[in-house]
N, CA, C, O and CB atoms as a CASP TS submission, in Angstrom:
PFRMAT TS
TARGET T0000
AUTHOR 0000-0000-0000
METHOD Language model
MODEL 1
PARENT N/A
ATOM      1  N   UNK     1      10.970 -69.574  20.472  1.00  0.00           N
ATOM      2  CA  UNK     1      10.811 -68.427  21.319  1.00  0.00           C
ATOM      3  C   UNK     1      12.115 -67.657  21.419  1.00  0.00           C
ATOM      4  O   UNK     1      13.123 -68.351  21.549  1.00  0.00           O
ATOM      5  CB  UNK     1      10.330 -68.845  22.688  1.00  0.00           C
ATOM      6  N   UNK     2      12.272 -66.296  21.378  1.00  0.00           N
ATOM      7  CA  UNK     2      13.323 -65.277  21.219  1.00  0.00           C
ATOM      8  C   UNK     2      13.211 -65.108  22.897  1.00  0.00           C
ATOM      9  O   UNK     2      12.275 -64.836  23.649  1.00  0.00           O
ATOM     10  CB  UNK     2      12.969 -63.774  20.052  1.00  0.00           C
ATOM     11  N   UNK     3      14.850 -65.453  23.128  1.00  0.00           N
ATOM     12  CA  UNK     3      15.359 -65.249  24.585  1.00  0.00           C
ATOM     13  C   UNK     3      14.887 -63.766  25.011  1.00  0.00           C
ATOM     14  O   UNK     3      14.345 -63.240  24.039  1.00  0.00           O
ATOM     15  CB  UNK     3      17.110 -65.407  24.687  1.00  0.00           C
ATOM     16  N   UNK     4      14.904 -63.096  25.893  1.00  0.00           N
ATOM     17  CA  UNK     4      14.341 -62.023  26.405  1.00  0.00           C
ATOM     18  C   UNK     4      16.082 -61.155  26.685  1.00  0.00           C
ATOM     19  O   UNK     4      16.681 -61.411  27.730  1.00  0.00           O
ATOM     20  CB  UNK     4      13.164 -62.495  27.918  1.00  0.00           C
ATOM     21  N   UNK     5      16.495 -60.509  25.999  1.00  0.00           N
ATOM     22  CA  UNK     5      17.845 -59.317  26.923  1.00  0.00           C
ATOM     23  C   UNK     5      17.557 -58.994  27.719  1.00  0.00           C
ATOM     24  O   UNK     5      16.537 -58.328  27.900  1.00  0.00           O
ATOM     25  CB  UNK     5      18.388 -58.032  26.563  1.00  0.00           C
ATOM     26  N   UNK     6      18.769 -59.525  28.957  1.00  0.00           N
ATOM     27  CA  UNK     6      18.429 -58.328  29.742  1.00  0.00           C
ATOM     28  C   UNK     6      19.055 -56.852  30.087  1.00  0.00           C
ATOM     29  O   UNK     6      19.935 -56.126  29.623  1.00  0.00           O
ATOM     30  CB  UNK     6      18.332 -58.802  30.732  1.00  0.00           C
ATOM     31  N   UNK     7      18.350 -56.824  30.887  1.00  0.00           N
ATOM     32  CA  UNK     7      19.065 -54.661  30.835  1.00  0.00           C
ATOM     33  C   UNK     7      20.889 -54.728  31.340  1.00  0.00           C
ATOM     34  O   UNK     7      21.703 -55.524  31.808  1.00  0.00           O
ATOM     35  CB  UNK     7      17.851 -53.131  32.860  1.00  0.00           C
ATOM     36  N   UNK     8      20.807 -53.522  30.936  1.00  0.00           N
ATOM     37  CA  UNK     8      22.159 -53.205  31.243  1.00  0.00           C
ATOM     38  C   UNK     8      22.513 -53.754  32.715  1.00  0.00           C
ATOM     39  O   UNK     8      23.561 -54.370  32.904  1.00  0.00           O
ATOM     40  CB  UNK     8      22.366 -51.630  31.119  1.00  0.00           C
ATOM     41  N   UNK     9      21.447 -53.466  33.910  1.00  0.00           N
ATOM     42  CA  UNK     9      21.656 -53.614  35.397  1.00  0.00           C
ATOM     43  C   UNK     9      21.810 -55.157  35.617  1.00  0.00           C
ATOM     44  O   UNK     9      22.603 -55.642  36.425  1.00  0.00           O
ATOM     45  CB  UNK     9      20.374 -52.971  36.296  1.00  0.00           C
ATOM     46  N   UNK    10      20.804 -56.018  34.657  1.00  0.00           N
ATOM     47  CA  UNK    10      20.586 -57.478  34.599  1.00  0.00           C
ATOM     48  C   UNK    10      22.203 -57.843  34.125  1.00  0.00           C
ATOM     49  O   UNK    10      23.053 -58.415  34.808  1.00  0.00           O
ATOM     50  CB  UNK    10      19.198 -57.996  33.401  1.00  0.00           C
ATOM     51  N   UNK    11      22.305 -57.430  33.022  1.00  0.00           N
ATOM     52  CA  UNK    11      23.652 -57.853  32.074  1.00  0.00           C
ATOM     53  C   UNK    11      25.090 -58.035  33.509  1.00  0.00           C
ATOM     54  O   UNK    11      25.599 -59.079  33.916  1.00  0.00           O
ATOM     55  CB  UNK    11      24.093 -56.076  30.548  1.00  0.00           C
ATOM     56  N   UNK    12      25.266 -57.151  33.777  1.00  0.00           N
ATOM     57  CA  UNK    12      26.334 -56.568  34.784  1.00  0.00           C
ATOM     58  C   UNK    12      26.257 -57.484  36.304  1.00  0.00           C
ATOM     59  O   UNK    12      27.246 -58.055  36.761  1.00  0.00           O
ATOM     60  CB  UNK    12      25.929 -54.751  35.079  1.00  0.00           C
ATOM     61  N   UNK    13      24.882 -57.497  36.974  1.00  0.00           N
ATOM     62  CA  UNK    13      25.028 -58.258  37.852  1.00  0.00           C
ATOM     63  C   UNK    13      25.576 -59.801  37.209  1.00  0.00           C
ATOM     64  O   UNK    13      26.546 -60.392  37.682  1.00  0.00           O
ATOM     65  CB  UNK    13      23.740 -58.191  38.587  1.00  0.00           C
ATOM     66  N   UNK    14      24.915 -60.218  36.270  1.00  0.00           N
ATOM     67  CA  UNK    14      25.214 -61.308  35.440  1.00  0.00           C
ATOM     68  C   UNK    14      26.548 -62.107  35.321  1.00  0.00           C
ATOM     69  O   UNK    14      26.782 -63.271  35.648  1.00  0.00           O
ATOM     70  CB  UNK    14      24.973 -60.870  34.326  1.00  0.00           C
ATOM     71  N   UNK    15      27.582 -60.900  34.609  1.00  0.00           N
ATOM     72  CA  UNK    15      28.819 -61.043  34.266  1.00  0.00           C
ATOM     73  C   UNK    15      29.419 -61.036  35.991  1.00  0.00           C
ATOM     74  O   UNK    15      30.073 -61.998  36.392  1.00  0.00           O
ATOM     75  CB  UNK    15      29.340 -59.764  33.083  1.00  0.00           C
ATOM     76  N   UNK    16      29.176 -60.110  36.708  1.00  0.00           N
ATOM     77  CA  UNK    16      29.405 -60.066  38.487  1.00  0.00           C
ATOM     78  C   UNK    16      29.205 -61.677  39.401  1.00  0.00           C
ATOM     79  O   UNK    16      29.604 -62.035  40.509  1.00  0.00           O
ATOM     80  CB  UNK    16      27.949 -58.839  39.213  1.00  0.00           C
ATOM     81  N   UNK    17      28.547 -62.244  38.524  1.00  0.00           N
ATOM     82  CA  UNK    17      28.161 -63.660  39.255  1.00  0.00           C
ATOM     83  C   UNK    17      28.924 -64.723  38.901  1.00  0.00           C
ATOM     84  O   UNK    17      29.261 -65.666  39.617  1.00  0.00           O
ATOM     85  CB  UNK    17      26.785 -64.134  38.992  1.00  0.00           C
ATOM     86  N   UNK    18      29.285 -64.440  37.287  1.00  0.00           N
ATOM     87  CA  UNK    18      29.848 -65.505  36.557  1.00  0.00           C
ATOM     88  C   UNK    18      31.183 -65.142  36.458  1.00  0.00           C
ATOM     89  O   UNK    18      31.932 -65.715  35.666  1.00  0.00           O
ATOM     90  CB  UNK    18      29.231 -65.771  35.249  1.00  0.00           C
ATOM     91  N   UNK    19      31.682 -63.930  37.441  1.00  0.00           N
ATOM     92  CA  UNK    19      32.846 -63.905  37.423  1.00  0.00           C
ATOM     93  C   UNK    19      33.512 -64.153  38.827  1.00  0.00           C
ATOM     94  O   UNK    19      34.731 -64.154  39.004  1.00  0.00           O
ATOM     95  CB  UNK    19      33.129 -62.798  36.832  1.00  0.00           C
ATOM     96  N   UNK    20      32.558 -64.366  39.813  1.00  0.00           N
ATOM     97  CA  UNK    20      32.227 -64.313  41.467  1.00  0.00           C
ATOM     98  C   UNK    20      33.001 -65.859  41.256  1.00  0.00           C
ATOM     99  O   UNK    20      34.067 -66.137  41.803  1.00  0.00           O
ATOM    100  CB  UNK    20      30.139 -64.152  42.246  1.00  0.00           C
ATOM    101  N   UNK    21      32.019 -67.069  40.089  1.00  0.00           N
ATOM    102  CA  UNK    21      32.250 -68.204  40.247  1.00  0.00           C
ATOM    103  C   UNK    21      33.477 -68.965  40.155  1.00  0.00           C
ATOM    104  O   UNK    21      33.949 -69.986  40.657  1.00  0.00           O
ATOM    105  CB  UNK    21      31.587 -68.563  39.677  1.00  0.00           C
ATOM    106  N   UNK    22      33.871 -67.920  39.175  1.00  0.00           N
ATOM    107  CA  UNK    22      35.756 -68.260  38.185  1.00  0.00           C
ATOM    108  C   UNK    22      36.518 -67.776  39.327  1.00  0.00           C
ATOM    109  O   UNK    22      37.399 -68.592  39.598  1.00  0.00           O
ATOM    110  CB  UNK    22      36.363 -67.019  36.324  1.00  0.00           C
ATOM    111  N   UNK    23      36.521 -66.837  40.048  1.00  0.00           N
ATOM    112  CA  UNK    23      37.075 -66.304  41.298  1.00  0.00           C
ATOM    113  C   UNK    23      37.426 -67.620  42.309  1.00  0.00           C
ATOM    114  O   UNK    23      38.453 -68.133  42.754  1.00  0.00           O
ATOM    115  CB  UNK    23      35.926 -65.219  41.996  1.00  0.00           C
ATOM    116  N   UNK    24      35.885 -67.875  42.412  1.00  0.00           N
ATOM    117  CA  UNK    24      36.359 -68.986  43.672  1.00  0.00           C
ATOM    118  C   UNK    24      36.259 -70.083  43.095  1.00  0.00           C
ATOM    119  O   UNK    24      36.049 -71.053  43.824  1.00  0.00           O
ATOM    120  CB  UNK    24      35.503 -69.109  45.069  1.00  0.00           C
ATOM    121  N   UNK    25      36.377 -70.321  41.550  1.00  0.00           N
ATOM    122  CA  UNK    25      36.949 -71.752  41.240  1.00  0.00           C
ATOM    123  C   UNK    25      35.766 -72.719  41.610  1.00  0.00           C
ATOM    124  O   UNK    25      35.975 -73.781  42.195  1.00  0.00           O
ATOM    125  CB  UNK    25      38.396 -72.132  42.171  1.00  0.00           C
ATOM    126  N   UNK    26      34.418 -72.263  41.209  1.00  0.00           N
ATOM    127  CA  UNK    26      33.665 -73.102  41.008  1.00  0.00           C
ATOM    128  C   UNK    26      32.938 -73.491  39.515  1.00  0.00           C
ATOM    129  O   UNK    26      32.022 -74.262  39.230  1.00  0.00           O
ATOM    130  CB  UNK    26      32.946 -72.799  41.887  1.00  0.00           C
ATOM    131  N   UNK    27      33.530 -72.860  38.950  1.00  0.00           N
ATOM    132  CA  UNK    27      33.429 -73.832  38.026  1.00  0.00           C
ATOM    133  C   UNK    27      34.328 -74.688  36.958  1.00  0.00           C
ATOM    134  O   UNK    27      35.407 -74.473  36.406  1.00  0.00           O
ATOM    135  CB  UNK    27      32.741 -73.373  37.519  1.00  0.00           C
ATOM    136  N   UNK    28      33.306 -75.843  36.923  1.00  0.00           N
ATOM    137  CA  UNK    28      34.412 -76.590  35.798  1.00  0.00           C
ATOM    138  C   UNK    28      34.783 -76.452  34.570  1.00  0.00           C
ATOM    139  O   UNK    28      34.105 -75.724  33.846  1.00  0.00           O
ATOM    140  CB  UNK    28      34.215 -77.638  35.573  1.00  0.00           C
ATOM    141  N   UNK    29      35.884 -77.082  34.075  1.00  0.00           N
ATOM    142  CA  UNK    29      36.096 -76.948  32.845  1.00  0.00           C
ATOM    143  C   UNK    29      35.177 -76.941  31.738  1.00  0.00           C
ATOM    144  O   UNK    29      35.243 -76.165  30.784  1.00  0.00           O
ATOM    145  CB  UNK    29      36.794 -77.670  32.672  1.00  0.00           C
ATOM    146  N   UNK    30      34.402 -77.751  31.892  1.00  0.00           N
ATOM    147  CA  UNK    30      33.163 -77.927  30.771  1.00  0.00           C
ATOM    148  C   UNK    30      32.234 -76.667  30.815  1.00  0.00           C
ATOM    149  O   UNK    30      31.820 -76.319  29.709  1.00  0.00           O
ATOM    150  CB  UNK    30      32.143 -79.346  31.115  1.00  0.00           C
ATOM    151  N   UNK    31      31.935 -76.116  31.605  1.00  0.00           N
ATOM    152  CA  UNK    31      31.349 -74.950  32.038  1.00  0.00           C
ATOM    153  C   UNK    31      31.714 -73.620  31.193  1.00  0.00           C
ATOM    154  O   UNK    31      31.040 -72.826  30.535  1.00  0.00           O
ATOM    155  CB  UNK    31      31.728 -74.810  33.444  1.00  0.00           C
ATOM    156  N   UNK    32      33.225 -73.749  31.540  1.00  0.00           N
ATOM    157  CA  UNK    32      34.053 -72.667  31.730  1.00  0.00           C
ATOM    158  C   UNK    32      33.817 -72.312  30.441  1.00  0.00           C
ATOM    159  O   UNK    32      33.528 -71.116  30.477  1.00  0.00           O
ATOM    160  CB  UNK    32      35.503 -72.840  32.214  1.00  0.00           C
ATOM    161  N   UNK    33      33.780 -72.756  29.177  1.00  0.00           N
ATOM    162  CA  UNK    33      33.914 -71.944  27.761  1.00  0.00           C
ATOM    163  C   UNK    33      32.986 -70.989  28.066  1.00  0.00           C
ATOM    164  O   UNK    33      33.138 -69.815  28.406  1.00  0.00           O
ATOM    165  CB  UNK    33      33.558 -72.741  26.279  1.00  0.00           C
ATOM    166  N   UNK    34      31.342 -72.098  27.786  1.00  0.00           N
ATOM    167  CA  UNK    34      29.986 -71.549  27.693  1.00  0.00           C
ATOM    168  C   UNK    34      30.035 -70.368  28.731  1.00  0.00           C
ATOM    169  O   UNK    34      29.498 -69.335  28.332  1.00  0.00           O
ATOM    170  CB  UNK    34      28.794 -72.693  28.028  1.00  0.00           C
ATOM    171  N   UNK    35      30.582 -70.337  29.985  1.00  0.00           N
ATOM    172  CA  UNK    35      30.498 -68.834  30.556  1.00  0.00           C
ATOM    173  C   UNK    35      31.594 -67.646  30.262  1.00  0.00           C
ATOM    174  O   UNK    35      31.538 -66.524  30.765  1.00  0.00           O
ATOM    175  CB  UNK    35      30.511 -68.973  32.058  1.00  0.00           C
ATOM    176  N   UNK    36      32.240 -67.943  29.676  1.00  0.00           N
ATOM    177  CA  UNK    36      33.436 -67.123  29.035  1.00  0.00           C
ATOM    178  C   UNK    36      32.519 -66.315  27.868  1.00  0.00           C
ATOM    179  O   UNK    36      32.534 -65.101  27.666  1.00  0.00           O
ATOM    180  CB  UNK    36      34.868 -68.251  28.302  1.00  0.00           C
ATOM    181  N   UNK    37      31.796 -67.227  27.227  1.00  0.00           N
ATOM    182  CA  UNK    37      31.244 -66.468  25.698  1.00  0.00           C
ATOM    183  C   UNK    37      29.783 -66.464  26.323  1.00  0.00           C
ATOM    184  O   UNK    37      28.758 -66.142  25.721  1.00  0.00           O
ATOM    185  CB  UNK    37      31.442 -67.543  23.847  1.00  0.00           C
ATOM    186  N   UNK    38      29.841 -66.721  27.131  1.00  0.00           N
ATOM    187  CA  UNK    38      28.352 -65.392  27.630  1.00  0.00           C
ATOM    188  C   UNK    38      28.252 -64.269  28.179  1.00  0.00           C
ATOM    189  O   UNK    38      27.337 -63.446  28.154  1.00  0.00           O
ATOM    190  CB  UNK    38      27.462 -65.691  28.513  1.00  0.00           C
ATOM    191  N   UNK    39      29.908 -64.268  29.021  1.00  0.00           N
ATOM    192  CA  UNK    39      30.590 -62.885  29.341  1.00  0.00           C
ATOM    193  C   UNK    39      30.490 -61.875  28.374  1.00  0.00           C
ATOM    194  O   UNK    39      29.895 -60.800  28.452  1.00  0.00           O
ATOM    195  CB  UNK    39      31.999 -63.012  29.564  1.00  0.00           C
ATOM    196  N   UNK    40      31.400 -62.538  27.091  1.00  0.00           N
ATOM    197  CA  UNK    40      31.747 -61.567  26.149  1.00  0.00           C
ATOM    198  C   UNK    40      30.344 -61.135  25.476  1.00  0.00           C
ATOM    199  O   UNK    40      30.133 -59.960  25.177  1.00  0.00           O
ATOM    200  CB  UNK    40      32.847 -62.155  25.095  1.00  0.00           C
ATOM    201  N   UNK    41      29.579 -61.964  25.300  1.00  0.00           N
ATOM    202  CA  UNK    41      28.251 -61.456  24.708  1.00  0.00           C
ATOM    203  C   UNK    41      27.166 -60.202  25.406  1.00  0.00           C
ATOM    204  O   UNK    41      26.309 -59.492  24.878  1.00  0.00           O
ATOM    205  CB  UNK    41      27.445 -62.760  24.644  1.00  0.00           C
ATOM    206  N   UNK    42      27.579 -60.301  26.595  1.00  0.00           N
ATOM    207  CA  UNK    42      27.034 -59.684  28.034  1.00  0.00           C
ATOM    208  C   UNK    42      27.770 -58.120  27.819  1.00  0.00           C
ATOM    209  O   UNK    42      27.139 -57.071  27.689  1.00  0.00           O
ATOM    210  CB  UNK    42      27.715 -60.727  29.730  1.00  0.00           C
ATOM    211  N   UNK    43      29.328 -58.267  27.819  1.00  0.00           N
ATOM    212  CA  UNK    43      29.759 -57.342  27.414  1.00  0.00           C
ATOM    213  C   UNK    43      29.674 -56.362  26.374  1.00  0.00           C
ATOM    214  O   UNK    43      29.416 -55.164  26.492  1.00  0.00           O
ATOM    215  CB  UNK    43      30.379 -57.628  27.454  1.00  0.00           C
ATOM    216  N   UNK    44      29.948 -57.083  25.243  1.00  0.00           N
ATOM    217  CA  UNK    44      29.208 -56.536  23.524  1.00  0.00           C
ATOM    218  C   UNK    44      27.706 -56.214  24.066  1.00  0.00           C
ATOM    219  O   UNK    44      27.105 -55.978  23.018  1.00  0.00           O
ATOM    220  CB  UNK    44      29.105 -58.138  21.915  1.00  0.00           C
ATOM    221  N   UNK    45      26.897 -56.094  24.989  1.00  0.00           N
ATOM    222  CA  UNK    45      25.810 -55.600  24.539  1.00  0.00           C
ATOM    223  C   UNK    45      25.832 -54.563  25.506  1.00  0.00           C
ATOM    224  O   UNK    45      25.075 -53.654  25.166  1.00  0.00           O
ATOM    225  CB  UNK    45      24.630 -56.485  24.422  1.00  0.00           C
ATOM    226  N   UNK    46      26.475 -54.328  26.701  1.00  0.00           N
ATOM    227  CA  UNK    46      26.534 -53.671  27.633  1.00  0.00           C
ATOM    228  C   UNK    46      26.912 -52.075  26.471  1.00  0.00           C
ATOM    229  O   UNK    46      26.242 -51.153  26.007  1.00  0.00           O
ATOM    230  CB  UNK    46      27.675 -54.406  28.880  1.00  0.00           C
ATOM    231  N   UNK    47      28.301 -52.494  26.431  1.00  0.00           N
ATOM    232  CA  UNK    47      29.295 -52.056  25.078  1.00  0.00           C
ATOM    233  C   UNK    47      27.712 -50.768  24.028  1.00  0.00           C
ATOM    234  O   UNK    47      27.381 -49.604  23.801  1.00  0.00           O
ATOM    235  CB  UNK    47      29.968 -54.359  23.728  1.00  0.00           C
ATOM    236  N   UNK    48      27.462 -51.751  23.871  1.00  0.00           N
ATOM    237  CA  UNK    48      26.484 -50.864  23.019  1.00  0.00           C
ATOM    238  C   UNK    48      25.541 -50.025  23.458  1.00  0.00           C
ATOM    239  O   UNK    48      25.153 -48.973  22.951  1.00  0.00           O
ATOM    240  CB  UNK    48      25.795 -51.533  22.289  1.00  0.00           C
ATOM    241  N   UNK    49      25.155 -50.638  24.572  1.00  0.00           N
ATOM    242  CA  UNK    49      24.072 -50.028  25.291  1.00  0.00           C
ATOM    243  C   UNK    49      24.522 -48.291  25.901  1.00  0.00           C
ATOM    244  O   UNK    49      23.804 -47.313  26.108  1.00  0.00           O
ATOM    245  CB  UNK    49      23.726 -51.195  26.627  1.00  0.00           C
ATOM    246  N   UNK    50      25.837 -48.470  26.027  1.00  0.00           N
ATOM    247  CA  UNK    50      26.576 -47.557  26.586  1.00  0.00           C
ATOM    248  C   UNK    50      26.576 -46.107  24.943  1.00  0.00           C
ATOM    249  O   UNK    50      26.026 -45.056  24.612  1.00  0.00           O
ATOM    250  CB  UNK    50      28.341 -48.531  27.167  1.00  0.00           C
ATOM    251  N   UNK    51      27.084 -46.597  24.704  1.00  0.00           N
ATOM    252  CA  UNK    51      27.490 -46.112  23.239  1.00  0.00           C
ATOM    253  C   UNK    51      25.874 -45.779  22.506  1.00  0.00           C
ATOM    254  O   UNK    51      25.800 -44.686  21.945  1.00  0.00           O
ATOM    255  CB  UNK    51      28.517 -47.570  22.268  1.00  0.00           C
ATOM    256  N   UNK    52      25.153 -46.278  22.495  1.00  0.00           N
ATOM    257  CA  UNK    52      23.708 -45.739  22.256  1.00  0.00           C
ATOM    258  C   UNK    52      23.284 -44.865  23.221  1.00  0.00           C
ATOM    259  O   UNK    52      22.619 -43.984  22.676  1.00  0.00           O
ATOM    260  CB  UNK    52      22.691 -46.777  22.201  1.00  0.00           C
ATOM    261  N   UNK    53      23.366 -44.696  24.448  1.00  0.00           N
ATOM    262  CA  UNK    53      23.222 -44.109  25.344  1.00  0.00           C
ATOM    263  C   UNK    53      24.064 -42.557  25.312  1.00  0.00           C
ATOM    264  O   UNK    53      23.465 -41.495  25.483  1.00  0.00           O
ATOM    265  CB  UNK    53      23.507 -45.052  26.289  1.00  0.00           C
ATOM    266  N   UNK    54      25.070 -42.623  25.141  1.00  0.00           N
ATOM    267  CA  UNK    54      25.910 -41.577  24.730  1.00  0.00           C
ATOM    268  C   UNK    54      25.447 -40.830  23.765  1.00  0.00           C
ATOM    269  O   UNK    54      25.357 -39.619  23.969  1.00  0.00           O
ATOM    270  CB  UNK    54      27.047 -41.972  24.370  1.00  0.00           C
ATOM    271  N   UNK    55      25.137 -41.265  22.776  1.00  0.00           N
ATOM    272  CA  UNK    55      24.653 -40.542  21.736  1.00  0.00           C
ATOM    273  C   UNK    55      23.518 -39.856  21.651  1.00  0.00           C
ATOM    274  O   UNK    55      23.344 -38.875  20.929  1.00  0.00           O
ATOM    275  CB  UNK    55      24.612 -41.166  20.905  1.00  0.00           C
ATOM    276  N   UNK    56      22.407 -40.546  22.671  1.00  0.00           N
ATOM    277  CA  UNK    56      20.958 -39.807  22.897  1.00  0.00           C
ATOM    278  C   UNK    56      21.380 -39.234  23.596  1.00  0.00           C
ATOM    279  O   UNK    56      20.942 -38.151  23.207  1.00  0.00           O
ATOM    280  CB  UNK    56      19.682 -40.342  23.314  1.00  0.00           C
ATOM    281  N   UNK    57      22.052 -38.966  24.579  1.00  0.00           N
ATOM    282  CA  UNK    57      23.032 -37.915  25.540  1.00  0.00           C
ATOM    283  C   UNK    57      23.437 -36.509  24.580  1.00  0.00           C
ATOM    284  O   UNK    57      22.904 -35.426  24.825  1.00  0.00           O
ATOM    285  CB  UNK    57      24.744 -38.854  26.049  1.00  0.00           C
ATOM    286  N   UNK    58      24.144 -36.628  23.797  1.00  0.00           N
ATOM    287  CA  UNK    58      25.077 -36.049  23.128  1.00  0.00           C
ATOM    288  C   UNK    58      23.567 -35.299  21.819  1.00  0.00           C
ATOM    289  O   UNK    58      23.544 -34.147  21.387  1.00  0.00           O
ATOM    290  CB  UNK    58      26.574 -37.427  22.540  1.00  0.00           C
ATOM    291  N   UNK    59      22.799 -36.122  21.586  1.00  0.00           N
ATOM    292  CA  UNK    59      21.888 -35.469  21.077  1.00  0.00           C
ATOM    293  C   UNK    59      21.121 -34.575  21.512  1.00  0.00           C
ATOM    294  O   UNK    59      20.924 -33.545  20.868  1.00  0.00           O
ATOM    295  CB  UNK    59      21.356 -36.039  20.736  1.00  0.00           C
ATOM    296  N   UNK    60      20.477 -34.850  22.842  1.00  0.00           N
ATOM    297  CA  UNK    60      19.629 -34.161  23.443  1.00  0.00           C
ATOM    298  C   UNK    60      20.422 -32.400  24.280  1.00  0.00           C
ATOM    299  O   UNK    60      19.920 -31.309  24.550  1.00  0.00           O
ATOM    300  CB  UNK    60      18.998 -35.412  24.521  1.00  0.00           C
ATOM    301  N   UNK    61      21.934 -33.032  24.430  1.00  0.00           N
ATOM    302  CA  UNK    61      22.645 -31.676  24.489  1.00  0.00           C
ATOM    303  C   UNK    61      22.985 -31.110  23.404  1.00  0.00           C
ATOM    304  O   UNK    61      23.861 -30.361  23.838  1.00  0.00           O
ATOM    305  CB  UNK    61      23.742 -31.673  25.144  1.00  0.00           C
ATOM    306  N   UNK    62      22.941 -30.930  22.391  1.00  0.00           N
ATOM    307  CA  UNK    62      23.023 -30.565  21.185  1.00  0.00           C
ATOM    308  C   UNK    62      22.066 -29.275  20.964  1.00  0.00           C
ATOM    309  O   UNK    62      22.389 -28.099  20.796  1.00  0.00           O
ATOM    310  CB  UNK    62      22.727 -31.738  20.355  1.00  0.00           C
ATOM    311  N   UNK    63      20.633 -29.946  21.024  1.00  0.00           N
ATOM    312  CA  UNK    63      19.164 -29.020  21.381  1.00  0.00           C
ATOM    313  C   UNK    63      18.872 -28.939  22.117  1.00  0.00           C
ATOM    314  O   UNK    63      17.788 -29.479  22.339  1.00  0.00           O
ATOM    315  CB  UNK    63      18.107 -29.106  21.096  1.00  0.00           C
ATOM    316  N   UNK    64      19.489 -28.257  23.114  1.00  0.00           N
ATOM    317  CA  UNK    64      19.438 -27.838  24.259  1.00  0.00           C
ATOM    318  C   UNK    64      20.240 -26.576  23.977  1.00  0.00           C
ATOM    319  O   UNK    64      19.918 -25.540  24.559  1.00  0.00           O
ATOM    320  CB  UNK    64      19.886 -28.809  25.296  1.00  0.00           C
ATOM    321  N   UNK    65      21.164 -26.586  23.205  1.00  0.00           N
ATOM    322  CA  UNK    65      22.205 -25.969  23.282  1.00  0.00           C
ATOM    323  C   UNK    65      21.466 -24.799  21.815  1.00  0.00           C
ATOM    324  O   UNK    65      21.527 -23.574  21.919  1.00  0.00           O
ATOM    325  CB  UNK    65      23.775 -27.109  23.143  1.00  0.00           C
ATOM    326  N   UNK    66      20.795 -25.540  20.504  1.00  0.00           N
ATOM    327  CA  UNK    66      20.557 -24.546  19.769  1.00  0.00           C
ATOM    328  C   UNK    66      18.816 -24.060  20.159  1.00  0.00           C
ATOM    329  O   UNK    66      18.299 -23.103  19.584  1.00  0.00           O
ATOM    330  CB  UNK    66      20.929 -25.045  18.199  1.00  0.00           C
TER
END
């Protein structure tokens, strides 16, 4: 079964929680990688989401414009 993405709003609270935890030092070492590289993965997709977003932006003002 293919994990489900979640949205940009999902992604963000996400990284907000798992960074809430490193804050107050709840979690452990063993932990700590696996949420480090789910950050960054969270990020890289945010990252894109943004950047795809821009561009249907940047398109739709384009024709608008001719």
């Amino acid at each position: 079964m293919t994990e489900k993405k979640p949205t940009y709003k999902e992604a963000i609270t996400e990284i907000e929680e798992i960074l809430g935890l490193m804050e107050r030092e709840e979690l452990d070492v063993d932990d700590l990688s696996a949420k480090v590289k789910r950050v960054s993965e969270l990020i890289r997709m945010c990252r894109k989401k943004l950047l795809q977003t821009e561009e249907e932006i940047e398109k739709v003002l384009k024709e608008i414009e001719d």
